[in-house]
C-alpha positions as CSV (number, residue, x, y, z in Angstrom):
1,X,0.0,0.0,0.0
2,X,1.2,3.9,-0.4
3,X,1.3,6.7,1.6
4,X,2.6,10.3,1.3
5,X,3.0,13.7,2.8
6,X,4.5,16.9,2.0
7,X,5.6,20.3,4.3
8,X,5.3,23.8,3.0
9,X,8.8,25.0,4.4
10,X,8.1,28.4,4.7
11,X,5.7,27.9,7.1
12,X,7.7,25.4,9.2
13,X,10.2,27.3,10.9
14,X,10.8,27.4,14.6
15,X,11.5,30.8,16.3
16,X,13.5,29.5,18.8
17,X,16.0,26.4,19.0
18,X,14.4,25.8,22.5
19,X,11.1,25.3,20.9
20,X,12.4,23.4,17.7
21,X,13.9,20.7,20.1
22,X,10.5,20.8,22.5
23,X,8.6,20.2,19.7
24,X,10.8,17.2,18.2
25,X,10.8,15.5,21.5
26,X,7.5,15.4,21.7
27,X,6.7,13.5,18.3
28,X,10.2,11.7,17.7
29,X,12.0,9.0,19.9
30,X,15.6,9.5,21.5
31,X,17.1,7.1,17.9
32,X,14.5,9.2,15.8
33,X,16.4,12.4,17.9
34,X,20.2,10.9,17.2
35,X,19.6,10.9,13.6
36,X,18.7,14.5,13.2
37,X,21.4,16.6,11.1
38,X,23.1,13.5,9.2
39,X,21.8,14.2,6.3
40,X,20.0,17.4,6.1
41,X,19.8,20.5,8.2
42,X,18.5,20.0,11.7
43,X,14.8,21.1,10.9
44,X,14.6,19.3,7.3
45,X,15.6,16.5,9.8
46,X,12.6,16.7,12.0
47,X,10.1,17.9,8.6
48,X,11.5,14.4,7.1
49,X,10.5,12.2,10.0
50,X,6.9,13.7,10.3
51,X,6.4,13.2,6.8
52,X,7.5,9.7,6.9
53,X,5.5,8.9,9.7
54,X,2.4,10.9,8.5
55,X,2.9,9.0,4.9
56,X,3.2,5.5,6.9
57,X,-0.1,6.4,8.9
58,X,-2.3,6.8,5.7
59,X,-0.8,3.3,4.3
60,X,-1.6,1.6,7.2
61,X,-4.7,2.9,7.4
62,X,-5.3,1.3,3.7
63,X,-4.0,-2.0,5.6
64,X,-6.4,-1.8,8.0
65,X,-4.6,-0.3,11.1
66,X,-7.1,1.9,13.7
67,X,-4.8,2.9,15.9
68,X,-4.9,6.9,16.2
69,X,-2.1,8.9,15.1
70,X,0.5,9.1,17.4
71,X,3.8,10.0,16.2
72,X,5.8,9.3,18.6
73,X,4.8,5.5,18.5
74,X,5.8,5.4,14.6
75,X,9.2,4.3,14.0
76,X,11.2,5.8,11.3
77,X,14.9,5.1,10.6
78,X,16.7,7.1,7.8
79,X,19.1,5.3,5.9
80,X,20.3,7.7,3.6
81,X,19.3,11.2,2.3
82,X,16.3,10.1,0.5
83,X,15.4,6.2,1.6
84,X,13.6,5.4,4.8
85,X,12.4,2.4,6.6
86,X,9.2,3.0,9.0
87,X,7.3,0.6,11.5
88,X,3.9,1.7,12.6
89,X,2.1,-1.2,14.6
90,X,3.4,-4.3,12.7
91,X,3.5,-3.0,9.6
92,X,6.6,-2.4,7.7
93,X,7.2,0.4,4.8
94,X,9.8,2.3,2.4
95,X,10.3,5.2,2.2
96,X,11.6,7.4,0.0
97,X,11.8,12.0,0.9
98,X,12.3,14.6,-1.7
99,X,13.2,18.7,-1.0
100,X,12.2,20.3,-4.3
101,X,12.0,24.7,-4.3
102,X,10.3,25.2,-0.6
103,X,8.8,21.8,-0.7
104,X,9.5,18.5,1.7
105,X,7.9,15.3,0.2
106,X,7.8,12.0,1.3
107,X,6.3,8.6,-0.4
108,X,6.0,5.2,1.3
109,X,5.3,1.9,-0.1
110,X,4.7,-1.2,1.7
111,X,8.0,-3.2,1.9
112,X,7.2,-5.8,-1.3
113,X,6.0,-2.6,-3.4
114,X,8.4,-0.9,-6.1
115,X,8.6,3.0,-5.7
116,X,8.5,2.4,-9.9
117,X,5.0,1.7,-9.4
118,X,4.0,5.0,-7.9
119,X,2.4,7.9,-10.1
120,X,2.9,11.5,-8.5
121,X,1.5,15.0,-9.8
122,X,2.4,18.0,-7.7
123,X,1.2,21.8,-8.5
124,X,0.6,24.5,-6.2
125,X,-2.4,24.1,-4.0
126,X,-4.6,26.7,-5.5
127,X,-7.7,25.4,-3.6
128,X,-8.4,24.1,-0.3
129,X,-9.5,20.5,0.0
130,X,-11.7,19.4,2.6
131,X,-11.3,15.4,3.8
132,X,-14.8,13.6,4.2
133,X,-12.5,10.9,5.8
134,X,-13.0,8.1,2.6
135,X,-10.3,6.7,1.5
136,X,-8.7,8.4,-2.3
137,X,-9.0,6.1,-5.5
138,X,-8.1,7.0,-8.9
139,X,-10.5,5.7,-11.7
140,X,-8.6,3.5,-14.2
141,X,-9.1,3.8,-17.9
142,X,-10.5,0.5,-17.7
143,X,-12.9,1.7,-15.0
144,X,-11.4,-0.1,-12.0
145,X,-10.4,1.5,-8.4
146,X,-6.3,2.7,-7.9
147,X,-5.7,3.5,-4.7
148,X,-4.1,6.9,-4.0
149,X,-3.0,9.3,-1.5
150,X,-3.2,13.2,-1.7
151,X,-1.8,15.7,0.7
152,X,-1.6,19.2,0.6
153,X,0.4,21.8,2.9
154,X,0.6,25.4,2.5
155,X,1.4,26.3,-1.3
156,X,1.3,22.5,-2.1
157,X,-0.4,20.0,-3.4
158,X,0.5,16.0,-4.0
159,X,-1.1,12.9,-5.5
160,X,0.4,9.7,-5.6
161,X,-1.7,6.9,-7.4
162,X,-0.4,3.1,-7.7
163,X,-0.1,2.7,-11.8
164,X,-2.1,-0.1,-13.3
């Protein structure tokens, strides 16, 4: 299953380093905490792990998982500047982060799944969406159900879609 997330970076700055590190301690573990400036800036850091674990959420949600969102329980080890591997529950995903002009993405696929098989569109978020809480499909040209998962932040605006 898929899952994804992006952060509007201008509007996720901390004033303060005090309340930069308050806030990261309350929705990342103490390994989650350790990895923080490896590959990225301190903040990107911390907008990386939400977005993975935000991503992971709505797969597992797909899966079947009712558990409420709770950051701090989601695991999330970066392995690299882009790849990922997160645990929410007992459910195991890739992941895979992107920084494009002001713009933190992240994608997760369950751990059998190809990130080849993923089909993203990203544009500015010209209109707000409202969430009736069903989950998003894309209609086939065939007529049959893709699952997908669209999140929006600030000025943007992402779909992912498996490809038939």
């Amino acid at each position: 299953m898929i899952g994804n997330d992006v952060v509007d970076l201008s509007l996720s700055t901390f004033d303060t380093e005090g309340r930069f590190w308050r806030y990261s301690q309350k929705v990342c573990s103490p390994v989650e905490l350790k990895q923080f400036g490896h590959f990225e800036s301190n903040q990107q850091s911390l907008w990386r792990v939400w977005s993975l674990k935000e991503a992971a959420f709505k797969a597992a949600v797909r899966l079947g998982y009712q558990g409420l969102f709770r950051p701090a329980k989601i695991k999330v080890e970066l392995i690299d500047s882009t790849r990922a591997i997160i645990q929410i529950g007992h459910y195991k995903f890739k992941g895979r982060t992107g920084i494009d002009q002001q713009q933190l993405w992240s994608d997760v696929v369950i751990k059998d799944l190809d990130f080849k098989s993923i089909v993203s569109i990203q544009k500015p978020n010209c209109v707000p969406i409202s969430y009736k809480g069903r989950l998003p499909f894309i209609r086939s040209e065939k007529g049959g159900k893709l699952p997908a998962s669209i999140s929006h932040h600030g000025s943007f605006f992402r779909l992912i879609y498996l490809s038939a």
